[in-house]
PyMOL CGO cylinders between C-alpha atoms (Angstrom):
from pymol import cmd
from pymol.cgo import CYLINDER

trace = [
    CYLINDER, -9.73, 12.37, -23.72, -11.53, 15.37, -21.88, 0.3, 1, 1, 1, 1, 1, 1,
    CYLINDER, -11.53, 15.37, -21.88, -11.10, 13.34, -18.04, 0.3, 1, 1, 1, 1, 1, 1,
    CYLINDER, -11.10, 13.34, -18.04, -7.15, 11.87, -18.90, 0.3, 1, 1, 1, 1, 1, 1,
    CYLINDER, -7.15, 11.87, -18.90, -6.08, 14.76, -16.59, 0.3, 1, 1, 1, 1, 1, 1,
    CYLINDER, -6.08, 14.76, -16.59, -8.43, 13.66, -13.73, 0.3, 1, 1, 1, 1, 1, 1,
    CYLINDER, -8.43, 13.66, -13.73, -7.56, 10.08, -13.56, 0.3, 1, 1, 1, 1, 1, 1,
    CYLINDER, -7.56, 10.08, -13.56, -4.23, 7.86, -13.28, 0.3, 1, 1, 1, 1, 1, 1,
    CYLINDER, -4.23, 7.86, -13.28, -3.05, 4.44, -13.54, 0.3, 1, 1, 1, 1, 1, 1,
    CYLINDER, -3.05, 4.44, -13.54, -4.60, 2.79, -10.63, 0.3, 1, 1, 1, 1, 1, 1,
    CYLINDER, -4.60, 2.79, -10.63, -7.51, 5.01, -9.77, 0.3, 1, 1, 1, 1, 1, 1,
    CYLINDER, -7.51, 5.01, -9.77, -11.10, 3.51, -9.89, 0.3, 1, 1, 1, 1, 1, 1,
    CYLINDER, -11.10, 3.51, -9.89, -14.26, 5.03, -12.05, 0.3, 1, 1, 1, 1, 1, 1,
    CYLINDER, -14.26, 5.03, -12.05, -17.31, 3.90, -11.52, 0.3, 1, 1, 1, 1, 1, 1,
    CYLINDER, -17.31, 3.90, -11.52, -19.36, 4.55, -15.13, 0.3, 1, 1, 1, 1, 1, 1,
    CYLINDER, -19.36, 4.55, -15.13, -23.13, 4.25, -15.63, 0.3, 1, 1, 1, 1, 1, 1,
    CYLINDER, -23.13, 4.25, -15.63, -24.03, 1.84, -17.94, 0.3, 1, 1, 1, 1, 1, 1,
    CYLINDER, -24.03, 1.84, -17.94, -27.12, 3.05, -19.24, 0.3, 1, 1, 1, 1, 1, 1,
    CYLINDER, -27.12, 3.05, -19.24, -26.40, 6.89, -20.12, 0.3, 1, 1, 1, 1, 1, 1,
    CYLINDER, -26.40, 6.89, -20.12, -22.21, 6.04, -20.18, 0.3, 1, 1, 1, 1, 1, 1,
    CYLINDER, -22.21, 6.04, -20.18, -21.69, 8.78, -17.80, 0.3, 1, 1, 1, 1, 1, 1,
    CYLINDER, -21.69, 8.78, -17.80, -18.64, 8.86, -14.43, 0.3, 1, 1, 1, 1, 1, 1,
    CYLINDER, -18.64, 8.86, -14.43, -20.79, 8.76, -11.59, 0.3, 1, 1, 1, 1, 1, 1,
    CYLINDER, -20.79, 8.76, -11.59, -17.76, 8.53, -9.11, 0.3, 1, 1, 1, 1, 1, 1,
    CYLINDER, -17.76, 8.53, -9.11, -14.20, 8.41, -9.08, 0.3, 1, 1, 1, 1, 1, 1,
    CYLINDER, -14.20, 8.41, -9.08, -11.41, 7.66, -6.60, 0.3, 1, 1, 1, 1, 1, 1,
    CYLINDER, -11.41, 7.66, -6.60, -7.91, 8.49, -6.88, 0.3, 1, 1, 1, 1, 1, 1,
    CYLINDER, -7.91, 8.49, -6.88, -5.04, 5.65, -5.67, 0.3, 1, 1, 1, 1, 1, 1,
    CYLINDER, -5.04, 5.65, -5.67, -4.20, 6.97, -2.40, 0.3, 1, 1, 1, 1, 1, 1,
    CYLINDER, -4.20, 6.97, -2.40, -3.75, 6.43, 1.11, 0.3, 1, 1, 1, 1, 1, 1,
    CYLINDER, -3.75, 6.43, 1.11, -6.88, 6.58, 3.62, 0.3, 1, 1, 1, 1, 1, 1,
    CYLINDER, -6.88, 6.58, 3.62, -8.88, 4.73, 0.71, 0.3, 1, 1, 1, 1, 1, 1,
    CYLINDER, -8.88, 4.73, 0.71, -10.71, 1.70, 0.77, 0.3, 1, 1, 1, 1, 1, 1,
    CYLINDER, -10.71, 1.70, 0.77, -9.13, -1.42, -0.96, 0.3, 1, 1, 1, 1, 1, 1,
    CYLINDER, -9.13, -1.42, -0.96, -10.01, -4.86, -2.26, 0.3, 1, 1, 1, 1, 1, 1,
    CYLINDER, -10.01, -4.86, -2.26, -7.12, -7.35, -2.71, 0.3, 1, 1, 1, 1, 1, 1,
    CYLINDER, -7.12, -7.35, -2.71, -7.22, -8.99, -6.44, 0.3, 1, 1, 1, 1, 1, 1,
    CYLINDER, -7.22, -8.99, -6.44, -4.95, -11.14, -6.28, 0.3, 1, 1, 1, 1, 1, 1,
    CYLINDER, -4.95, -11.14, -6.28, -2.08, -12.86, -4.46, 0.3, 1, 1, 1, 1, 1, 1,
    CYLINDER, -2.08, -12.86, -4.46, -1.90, -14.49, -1.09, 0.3, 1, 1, 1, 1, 1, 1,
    CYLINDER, -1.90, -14.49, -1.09, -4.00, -12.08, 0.50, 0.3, 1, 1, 1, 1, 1, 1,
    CYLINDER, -4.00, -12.08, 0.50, -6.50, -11.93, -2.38, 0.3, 1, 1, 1, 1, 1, 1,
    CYLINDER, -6.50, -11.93, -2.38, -10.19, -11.28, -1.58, 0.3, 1, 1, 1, 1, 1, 1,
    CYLINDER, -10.19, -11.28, -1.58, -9.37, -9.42, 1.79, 0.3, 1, 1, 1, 1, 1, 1,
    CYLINDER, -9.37, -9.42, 1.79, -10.48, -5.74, 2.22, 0.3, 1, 1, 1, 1, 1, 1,
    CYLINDER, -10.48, -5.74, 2.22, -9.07, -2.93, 4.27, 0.3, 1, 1, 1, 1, 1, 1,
    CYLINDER, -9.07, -2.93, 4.27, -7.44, 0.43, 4.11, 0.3, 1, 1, 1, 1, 1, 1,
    CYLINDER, -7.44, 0.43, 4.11, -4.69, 1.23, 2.69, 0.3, 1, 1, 1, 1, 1, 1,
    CYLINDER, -4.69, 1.23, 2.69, -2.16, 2.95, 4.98, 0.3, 1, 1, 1, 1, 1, 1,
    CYLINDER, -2.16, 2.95, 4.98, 1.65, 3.15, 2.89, 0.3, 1, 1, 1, 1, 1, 1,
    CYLINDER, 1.65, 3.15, 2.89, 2.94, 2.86, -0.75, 0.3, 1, 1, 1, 1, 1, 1,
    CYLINDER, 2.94, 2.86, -0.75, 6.83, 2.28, -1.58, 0.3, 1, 1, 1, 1, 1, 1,
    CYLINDER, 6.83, 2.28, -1.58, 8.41, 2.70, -4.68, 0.3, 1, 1, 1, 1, 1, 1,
    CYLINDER, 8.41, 2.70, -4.68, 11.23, 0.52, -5.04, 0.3, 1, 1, 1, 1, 1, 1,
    CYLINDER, 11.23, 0.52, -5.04, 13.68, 1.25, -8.13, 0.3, 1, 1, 1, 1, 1, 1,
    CYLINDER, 13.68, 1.25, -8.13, 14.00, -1.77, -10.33, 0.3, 1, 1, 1, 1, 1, 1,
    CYLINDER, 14.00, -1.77, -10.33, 11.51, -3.72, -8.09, 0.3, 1, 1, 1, 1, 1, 1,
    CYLINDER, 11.51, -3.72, -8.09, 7.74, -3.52, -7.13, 0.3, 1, 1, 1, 1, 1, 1,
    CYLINDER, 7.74, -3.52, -7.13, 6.14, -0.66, -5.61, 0.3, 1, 1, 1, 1, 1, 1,
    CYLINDER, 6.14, -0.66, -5.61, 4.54, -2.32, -2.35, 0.3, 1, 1, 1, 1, 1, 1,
    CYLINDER, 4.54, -2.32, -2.35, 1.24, -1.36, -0.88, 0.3, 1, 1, 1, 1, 1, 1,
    CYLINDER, 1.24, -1.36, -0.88, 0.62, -1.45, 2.82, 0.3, 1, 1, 1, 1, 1, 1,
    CYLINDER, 0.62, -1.45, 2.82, -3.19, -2.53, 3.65, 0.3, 1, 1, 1, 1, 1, 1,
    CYLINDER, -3.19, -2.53, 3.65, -5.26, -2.34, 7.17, 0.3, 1, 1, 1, 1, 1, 1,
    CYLINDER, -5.26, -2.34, 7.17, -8.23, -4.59, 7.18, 0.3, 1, 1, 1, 1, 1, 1,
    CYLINDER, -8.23, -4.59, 7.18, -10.89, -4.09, 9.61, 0.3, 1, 1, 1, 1, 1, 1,
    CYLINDER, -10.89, -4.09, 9.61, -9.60, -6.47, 12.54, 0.3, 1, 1, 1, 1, 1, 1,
    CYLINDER, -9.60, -6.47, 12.54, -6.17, -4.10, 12.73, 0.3, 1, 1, 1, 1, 1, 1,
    CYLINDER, -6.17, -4.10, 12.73, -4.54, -7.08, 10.55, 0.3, 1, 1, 1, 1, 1, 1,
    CYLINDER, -4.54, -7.08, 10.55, -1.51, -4.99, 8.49, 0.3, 1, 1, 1, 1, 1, 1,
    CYLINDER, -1.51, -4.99, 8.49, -0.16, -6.64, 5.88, 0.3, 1, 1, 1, 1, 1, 1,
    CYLINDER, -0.16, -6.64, 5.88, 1.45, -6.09, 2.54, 0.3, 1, 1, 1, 1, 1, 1,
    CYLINDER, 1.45, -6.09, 2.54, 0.89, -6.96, -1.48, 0.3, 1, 1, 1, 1, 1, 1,
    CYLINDER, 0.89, -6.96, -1.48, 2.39, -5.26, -4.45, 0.3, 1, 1, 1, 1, 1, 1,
    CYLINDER, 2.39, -5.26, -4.45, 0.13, -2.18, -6.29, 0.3, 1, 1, 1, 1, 1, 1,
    CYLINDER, 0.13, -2.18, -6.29, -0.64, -4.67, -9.15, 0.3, 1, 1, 1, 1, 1, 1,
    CYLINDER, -0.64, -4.67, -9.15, -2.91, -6.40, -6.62, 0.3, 1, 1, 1, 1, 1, 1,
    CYLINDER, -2.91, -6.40, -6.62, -4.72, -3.50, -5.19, 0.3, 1, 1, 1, 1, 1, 1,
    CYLINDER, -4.72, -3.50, -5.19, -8.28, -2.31, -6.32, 0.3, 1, 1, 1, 1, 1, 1,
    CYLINDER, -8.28, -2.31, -6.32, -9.79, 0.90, -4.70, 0.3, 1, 1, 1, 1, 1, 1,
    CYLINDER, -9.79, 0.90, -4.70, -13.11, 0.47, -3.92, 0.3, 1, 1, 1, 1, 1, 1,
    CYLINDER, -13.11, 0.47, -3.92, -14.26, 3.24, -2.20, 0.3, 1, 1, 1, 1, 1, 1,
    CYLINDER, -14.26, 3.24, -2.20, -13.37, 6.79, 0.14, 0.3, 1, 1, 1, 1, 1, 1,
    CYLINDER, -13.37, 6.79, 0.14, -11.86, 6.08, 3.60, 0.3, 1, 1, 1, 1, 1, 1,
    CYLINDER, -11.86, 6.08, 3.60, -14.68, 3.89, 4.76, 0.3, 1, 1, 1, 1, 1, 1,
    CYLINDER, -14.68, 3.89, 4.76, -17.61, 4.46, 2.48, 0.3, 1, 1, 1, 1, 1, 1,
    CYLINDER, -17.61, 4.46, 2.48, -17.46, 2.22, -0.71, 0.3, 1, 1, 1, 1, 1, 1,
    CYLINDER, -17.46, 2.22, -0.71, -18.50, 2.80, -4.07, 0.3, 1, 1, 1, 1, 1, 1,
    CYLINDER, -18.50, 2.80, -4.07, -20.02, -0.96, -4.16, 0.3, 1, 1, 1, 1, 1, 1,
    CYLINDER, -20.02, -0.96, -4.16, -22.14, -2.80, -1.90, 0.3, 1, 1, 1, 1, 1, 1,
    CYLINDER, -22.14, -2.80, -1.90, -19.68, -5.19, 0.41, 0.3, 1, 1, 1, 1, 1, 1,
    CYLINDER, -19.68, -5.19, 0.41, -21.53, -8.40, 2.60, 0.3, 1, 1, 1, 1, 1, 1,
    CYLINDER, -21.53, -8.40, 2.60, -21.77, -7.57, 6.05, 0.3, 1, 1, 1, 1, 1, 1,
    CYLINDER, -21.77, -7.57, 6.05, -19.67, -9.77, 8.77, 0.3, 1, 1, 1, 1, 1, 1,
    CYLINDER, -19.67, -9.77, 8.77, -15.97, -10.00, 8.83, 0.3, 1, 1, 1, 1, 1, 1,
    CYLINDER, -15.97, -10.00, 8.83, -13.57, -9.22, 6.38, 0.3, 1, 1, 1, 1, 1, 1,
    CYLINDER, -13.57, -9.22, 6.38, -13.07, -12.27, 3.71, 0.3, 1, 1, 1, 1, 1, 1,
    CYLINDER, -13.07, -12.27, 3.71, -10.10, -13.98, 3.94, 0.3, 1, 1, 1, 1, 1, 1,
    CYLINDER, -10.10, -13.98, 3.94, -8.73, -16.32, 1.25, 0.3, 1, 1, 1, 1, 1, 1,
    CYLINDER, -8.73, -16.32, 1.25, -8.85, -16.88, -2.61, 0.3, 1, 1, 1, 1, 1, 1,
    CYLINDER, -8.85, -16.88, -2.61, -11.36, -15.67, -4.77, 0.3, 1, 1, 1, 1, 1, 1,
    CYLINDER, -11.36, -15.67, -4.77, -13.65, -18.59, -6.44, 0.3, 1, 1, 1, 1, 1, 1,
    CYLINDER, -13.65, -18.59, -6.44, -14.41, -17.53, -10.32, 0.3, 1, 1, 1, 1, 1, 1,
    CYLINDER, -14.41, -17.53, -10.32, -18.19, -19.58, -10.00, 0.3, 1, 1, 1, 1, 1, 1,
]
cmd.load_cgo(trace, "trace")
C-alpha cells in the first residue's frame, strides 16, 4: 500500500466516504486527544500523557481528561480522536462522559 509507511498500528485515519480519499490522520502519541473504548473507564475522553511497554505484559496508556482526572487503561482500549485539543469528530459539549458505552 502507497500510505503503509505513514501509518501504524494504533493511529487513526479519517477517510471520505464519498471520493475514498484520507482527509486526516493522527499518529498514536502523546499530547493527542483520546476516547476510551473499552474497560472501566470506557466512554471517558482526555489526553493522553504516558505509554509503558511492559515485556510479556500490556503496554499501559496514561490518560488526562479534562477535570485533571489521570488515570490508566491498556493501549487496546485507546482510540485517538483528534490533535492535542482539536478533534477530528464532533464531541457534545459539557463535561467529560463518564461510564459505559450503551450500543442503542
Amino acid at each position: 500500500t502507497p500510505f503503509s509507511f505513514y501509518f501504524k498500528v494504533n493511529d487513526t485515519v479519517k477517510v471520505n466516504l464519498a471520493t475514498g480519499k484520507i482527509t486526516e490522520y493522527v499518529k498514536f502519541e502523546t499530547g493527542n486527544l483520546c476516547y476510551i473504548t473499552a474497560g472501566n473507564n470506557a466512554g471517558r475522553i482526555g489526553v493522553v500523557t504516558h505509554s509503558e511497554k511492559h515485556d510479556g505484559s500490556f503496554t499501559t496508556v496514561q490518560v488526562t481528561d479534562a477535570s485533571g482526572v489521570s488515570f490508566a487503561t491498556r493501549m487496546e482500549n485507546v482510540f485517538i480522536i483528534g490533535n492535542e485539543t482539536k478533534s477530528m469528530a464532533s464531541l457534545p459539549n459539557g463535561p467529560e462522559r463518564v461510564g459505559p458505552v450503551l450500543a442503542p
